[in-house]
C-alpha positions in Angstrom: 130.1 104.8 98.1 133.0 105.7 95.8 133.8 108.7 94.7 135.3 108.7 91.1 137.6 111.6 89.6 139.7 113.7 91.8 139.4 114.4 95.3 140.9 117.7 95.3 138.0 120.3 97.0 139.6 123.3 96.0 138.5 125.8 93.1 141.1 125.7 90.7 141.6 127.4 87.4 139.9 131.1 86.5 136.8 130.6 88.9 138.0 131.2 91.9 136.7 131.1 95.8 134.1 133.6 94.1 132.7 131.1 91.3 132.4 128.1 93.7 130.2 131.0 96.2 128.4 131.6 93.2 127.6 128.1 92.1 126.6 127.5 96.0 124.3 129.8 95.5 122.8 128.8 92.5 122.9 125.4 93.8 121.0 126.8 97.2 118.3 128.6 95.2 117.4 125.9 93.1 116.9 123.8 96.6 114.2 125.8 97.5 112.2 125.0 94.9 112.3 121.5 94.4 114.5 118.3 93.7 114.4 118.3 90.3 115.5 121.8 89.9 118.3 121.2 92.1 119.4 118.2 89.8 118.8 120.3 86.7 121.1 123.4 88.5 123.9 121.2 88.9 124.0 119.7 85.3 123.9 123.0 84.1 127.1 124.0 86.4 128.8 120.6 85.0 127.7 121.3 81.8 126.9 118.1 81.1 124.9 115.8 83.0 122.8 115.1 86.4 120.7 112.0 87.9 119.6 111.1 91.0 119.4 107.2 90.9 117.3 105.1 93.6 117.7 101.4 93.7 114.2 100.9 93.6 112.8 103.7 91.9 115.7 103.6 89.2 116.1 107.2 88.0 114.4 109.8 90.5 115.5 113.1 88.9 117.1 113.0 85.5 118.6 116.2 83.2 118.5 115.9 80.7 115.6 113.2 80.7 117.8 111.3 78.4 120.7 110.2 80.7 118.6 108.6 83.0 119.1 105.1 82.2 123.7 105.9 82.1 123.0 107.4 85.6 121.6 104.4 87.0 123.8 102.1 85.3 126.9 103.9 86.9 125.3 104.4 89.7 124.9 100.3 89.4 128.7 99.8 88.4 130.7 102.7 89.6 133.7 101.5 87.9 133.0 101.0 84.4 132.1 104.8 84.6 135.3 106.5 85.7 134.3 109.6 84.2 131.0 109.9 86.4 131.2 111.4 90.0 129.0 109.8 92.6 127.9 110.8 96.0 125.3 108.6 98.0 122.3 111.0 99.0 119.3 111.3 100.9 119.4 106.7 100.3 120.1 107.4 96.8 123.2 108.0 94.6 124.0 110.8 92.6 125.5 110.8 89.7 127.3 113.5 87.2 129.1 113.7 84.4 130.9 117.0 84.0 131.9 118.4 80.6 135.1 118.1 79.2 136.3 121.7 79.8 134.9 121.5 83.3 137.7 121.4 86.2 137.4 118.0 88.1 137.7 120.1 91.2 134.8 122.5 90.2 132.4 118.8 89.2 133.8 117.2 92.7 132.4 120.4 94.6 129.2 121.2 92.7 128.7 116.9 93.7 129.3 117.6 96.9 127.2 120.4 97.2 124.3 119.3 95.8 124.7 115.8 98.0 124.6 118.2 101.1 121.4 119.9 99.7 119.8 116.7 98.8 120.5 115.1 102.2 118.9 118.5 103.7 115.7 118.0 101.9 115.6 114.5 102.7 116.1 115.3 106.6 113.2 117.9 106.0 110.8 115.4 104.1 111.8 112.6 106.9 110.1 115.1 109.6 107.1 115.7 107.9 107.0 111.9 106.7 105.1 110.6 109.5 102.3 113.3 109.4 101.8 112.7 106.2 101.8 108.8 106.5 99.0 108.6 109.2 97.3 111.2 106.4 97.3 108.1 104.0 96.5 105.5 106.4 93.3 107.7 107.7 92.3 108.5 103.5 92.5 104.3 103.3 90.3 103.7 105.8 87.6 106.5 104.7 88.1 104.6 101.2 87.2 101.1 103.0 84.4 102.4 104.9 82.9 103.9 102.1 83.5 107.3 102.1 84.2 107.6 98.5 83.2 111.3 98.2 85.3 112.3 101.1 88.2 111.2 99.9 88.2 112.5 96.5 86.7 115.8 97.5 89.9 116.0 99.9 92.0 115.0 97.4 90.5 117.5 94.6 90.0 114.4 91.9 87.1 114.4 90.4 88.8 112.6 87.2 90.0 109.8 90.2 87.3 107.1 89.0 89.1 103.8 89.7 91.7 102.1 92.3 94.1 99.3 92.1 95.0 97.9 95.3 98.1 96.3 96.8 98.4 94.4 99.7 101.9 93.7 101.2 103.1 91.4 104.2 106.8 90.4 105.5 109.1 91.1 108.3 110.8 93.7 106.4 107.6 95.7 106.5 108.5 99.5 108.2 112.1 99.5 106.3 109.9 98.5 102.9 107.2 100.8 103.5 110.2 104.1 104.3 112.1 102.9 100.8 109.0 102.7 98.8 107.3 105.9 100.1 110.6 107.9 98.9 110.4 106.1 95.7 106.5 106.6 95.2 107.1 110.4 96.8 103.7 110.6 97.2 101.8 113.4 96.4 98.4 114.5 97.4 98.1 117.5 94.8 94.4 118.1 93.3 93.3 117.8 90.0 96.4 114.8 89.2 95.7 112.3 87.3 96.7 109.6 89.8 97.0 109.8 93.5 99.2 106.9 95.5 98.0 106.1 98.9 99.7 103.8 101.2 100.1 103.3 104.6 100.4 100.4 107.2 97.6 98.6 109.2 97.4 95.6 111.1 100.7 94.0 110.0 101.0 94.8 106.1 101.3 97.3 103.7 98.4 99.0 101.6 98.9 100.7 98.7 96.1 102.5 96.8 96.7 103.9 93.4 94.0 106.2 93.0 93.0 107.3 88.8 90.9 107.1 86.3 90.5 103.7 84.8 94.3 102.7 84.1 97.4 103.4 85.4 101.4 104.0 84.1 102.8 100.8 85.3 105.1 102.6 87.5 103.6 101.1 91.0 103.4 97.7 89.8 106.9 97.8 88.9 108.1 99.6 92.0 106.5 96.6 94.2 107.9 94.3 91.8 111.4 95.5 92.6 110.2 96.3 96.3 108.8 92.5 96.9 112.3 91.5 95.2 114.4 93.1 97.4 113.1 93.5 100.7 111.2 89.6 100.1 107.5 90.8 100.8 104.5 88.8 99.5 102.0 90.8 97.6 98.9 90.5 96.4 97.0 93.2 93.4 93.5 94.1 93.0 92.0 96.1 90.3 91.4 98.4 88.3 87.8 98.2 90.0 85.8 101.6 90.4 87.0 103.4 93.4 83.1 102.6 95.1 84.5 98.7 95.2 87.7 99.3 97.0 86.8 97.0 99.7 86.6 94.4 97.2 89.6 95.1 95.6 90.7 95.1 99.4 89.7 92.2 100.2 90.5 90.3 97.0 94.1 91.4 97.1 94.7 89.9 100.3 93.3 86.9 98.5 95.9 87.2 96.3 98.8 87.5 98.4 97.7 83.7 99.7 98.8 82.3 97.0 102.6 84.7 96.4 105.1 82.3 97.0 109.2 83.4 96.8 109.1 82.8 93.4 106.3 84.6 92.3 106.0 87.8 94.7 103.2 89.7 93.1 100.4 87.7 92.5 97.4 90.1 90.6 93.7 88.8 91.8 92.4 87.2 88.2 95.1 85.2 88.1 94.5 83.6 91.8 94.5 79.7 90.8 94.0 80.9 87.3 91.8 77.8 85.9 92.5 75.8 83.0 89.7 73.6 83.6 86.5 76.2 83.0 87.6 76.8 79.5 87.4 72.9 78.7 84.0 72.9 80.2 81.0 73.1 77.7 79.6 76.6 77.6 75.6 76.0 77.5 75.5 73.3 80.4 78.2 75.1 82.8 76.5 78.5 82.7 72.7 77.5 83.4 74.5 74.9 86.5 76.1 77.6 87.8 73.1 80.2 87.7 70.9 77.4 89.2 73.6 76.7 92.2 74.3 80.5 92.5 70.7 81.6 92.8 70.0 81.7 96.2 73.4 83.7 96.7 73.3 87.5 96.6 76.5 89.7 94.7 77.9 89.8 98.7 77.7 85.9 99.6 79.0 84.8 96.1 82.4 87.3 96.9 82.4 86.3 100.6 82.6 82.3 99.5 84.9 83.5 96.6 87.7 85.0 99.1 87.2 82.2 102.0 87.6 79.5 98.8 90.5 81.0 97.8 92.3 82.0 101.1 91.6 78.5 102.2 90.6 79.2 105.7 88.1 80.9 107.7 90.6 83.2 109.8 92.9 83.8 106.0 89.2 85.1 105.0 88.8 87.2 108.0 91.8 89.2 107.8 91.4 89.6 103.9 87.7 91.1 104.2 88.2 93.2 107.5 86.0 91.0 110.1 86.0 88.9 112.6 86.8 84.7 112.1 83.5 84.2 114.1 82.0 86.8 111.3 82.9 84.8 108.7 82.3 81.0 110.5 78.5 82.1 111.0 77.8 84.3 107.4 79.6 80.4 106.5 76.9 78.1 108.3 73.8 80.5 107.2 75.5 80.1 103.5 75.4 76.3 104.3 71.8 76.6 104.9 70.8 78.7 102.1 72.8 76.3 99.7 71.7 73.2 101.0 74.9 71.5 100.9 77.6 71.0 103.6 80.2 73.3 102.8 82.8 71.3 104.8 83.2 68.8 102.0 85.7 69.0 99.8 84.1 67.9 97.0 81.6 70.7 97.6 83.9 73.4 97.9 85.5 72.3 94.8 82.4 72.8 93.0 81.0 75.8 94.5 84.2 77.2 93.3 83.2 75.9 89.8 80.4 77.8 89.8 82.2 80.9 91.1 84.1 80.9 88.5 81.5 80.6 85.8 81.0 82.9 82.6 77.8 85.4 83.0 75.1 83.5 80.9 74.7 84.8 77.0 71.6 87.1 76.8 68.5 85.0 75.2 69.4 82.0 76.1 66.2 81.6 77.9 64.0 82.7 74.9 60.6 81.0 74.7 60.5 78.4 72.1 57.0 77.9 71.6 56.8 81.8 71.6 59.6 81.6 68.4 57.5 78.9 66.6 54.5 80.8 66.6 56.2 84.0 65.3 57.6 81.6 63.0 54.1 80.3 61.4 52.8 83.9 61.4 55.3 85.0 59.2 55.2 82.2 56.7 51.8 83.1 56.4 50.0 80.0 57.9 46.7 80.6 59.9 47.2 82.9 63.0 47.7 81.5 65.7 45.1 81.2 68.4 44.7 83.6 71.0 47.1 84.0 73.8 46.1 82.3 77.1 47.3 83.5 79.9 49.7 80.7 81.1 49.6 79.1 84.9 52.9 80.7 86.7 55.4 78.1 86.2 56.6 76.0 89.4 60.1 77.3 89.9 62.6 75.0 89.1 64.5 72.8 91.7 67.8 74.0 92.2 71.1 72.1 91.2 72.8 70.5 93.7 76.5 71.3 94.8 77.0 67.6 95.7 76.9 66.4 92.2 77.8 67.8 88.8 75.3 67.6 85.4 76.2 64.7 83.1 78.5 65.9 80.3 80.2 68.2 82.3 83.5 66.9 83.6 83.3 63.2 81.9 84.5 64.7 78.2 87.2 63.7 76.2 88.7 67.4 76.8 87.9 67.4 80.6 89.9 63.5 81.1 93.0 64.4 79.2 93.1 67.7 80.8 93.1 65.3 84.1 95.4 63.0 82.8 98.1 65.4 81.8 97.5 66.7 85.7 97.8 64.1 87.8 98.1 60.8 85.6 102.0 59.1 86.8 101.2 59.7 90.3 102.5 56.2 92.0 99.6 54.4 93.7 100.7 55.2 97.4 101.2 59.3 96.7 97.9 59.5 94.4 95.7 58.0 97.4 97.8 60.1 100.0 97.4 63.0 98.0 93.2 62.4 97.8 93.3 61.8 100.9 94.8 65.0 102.4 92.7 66.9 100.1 89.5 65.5 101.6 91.0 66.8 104.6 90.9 70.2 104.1 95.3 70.4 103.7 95.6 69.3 107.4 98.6 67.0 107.3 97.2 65.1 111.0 94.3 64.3 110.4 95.1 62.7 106.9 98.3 60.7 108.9 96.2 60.1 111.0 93.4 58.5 108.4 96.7 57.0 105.9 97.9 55.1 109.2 101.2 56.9 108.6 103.6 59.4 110.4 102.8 63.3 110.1 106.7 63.2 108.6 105.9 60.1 106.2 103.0 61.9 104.7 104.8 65.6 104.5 107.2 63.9 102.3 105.0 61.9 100.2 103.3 65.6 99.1 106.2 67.0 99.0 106.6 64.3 96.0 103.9 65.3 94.6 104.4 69.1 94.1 107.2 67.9 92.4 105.4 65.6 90.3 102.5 68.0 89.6 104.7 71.5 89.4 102.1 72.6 91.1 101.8 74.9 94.3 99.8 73.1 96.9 99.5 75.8 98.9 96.9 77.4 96.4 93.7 76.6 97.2 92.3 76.8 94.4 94.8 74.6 92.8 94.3 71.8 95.7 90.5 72.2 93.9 91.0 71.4 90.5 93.3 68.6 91.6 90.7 66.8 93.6 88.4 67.2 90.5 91.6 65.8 88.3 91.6 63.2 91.1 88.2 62.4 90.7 88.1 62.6 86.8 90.6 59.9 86.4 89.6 57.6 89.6 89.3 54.0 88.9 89.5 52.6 91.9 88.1 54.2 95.5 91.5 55.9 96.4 90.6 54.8 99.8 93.5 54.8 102.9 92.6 51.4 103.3 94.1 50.6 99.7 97.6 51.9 100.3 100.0 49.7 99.4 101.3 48.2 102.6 104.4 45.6 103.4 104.1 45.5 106.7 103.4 47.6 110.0 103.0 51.4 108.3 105.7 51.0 105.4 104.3 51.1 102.0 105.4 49.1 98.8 105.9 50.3 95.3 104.0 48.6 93.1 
């Protein structure tokens, strides 16, 4: 770290060996207390200005409030602030910028001073760091298990009403968790208005924001800036009330599935955000969904939701906290309760239609005969006869998963929407692509059904990620393709129709 100004450590001018004593002291006292008062001492023995600048956190302790963003800016580019002295401390830097009248050797020993003190308290914090981190990872799990009153009785919160979860994963992990924990500094004071949890379990990061139904911004940013620079894939959940934390849990690691390197924080409602529901017509989508849905209680629709989004059994697992032979039977009785097979691609890219339906309108369900005889009563016609008590009606057969209503998906809205998606694809890529879709994403068995190499077929998609923009990873965006493939099918896109010219090459056509 450089060091601008002079490098001359002794007192100079009218101050003396006794003033520098004095301004140790100061400097010492003001320790004690906390880092912000020791950042506001030394400004005031400057007489100009004091930050402590974190590359994550940007400006830790600022004095005046006002020179934050010029201390982290020439903290950022030491030499376009030759005025400025700088000392790295505690994994920070600090920066001041001393009056004019102020002896450069008087700044360069206050700086010095106060990057002793700072590394102190940073030594200090470090040893009580991982008490207080197995603290936070034991409050997370009370908060997954359900022990919602515990935790905010502990913490002294009763305003703490909501929680925003994060969910972090790379190889980076412990050095990330250290950096963002002395940018968080997290505190478990009672009575704030938000509380940061965060702590590690089984292989990833977990950070709870704890408050009371919105937060600052400043955590999303810091993992922004975290994900950035240490490359971590993150998933957010929330604001949900702090009773649903395992469902913000669980749908964060759902998230996280579809972060890729260029989009490191991926929040839970935008997870394969659709832009096929809104083309969908309003009346006919609803009731089909409620029909589908109605065997499915609040638990089953969020345990499909996750697995359809994670794309796998054992991604679902780990996002919900159970077992893979948890999930694999709750699956099959699902399948049974449905009707449908849940293996089938076209079924999974429905049921996740009807997931992702808009509650019904209230009184959509109103009795028309009911209406018609209010109706005649109030024109003043003959009253009507009197009510008989109707036979209970025969409850109606439920909607099938393996086929949509007409008027759904064949509209004008719904094929240009499927055009625009997947319309240019070259014969030989559209039916590989359909093809590996059906399969679940497996790249052997669709070789393996395309009569092609593993290598032949992992370019071909490669192709069409390309073609599409479009992350195939996502598995909810492999979903609406193969309903975009299906929308604008004319012929079978069978394996058997791939353009062939000879043993397993293919030809343009």
């Amino acid at each position: 770290m450089s060091s601008t100004g002079t490098t001359d450590h002794e007192a100079t001018g009218p101050r003396g060996a006794r003033h520098e004593r004095d301004a140790a002291d100061r400097l010492l006292r003001a320790a004690t207390r906390s880092g912000a008062h020791l950042i506001a001492e030394a400004a005031s023995l400057v007489q100009g200005w004091a930050v402590l600048a974190d590359p994550i956190a940007g400006a830790v302790y600022s004095t005046p409030a006002a020179a934050a963003a010029d201390g982290v800016h020439a903290a950022a580019a030491p030499r376009e602030h030759p005025h400025c002295t700088q000392r790295p401390a505690a994994g920070a830097v600090l920066v001041l910028a001393a009056a004019p009248t102020v002896p450069p050797g008087h700044a360069c020993h206050v700086a010095t001073t106060t990057a002793a003190l700072l590394e102190v308290r940073g030594q200090r914090a470090a040893e009580l760091r991982g008490e207080q981190m197995r603290l936070h990872t034991t409050l997370i799990r009370l908060l997954l298990a359900g022990h919602t009153a515990a935790v905010t009785e502990t913490l002294g919160g009763n305003r703490l009403t909501h929680v925003t979860v994060y969910r972090l994963s790379g190889v980076d992990l412990p050095t990330a968790h250290e950096v963002l924990w002395r940018a968080v500094r997290p505190s478990l004071a009672p009575y704030a208005d938000a509380v940061t949890l965060m702590g590690r379990r089984d292989g990833e990061l977990v950070v709870a924001e704890l408050h009371h139904g919105g937060d600052d911004g400043r955590i999303p940013r810091l993992v922004s800036r975290l994900s950035e620079r240490h490359h971590l894939l993150a998933g957010m959940a929330g604001p949900l009330p702090l009773a649903e934390m395992p469902t913000a849990h669980s749908d964060a690691a759902a998230a996280r599935h579809s972060a890729t390197p260029d989009r490191r924080v991926v929040p839970a409602d935008a997870v394969g955000a659709s832009r096929l529901t809104p083309l969908l017509p309003t009346a006919p989508y609803t009731r089909w969904a409620e029909s589908v849905l109605r065997p499915l209680s609040p638990a089953h629709q969020h345990l499909l939701l996750v697995w359809l989004r994670t794309g796998s059994k054992p991604r679902a697992a780990a996002a919900l906290g159970v077992s893979a032979g948890t999930v694999r039977t709750r699956i099959r009785d699902l399948t049974r309760l449905l009707g449908a097979d849940l293996e089938d691609a076209t079924v999974r890219a429905h049921l996740l239609l009807a997931l992702r339906a808009p509650a019904p309108a209230p009184g959509d369900d109103s009795d028309s005969d009911s209406d018609s005889n209010n109706n005649r009563s109030r024109n003043g016609s003959s009253p009507p006869d009197p009510p008989v008590p109707p036979d209970p009606p025969d409850p109606p057969d439920p909607a099938r998963l393996e086929s949509l209503p007409d008027g759904l998906l064949d509209t004008e809205a719904v094929r240009t929407w499927a055009v625009g998606l997947v319309g240019g694809l070259e014969p030989h890529l559209r039916i590989a692509l359909a093809c590996w879709l059906r399969h679940h994403a497996r790249t052997a068995p669709a070789a393996a059904a395309l009569h092609v190499h593993r290598t032949t077929l992992a370019g071909w998609l490669t192709q069409c990620a390309e073609h599409l923009a479009r992350n195939l990873a996502d598995a909810t965006v492999r979903a609406e393709i193969h309903l975009a493939l299906k929308a604008t099918r004319t012929g079978p896109d069978d394996p058997a129709a791939l353009p062939r010219r000879g043993g397993r090459t293919y030809r343009r056509l």
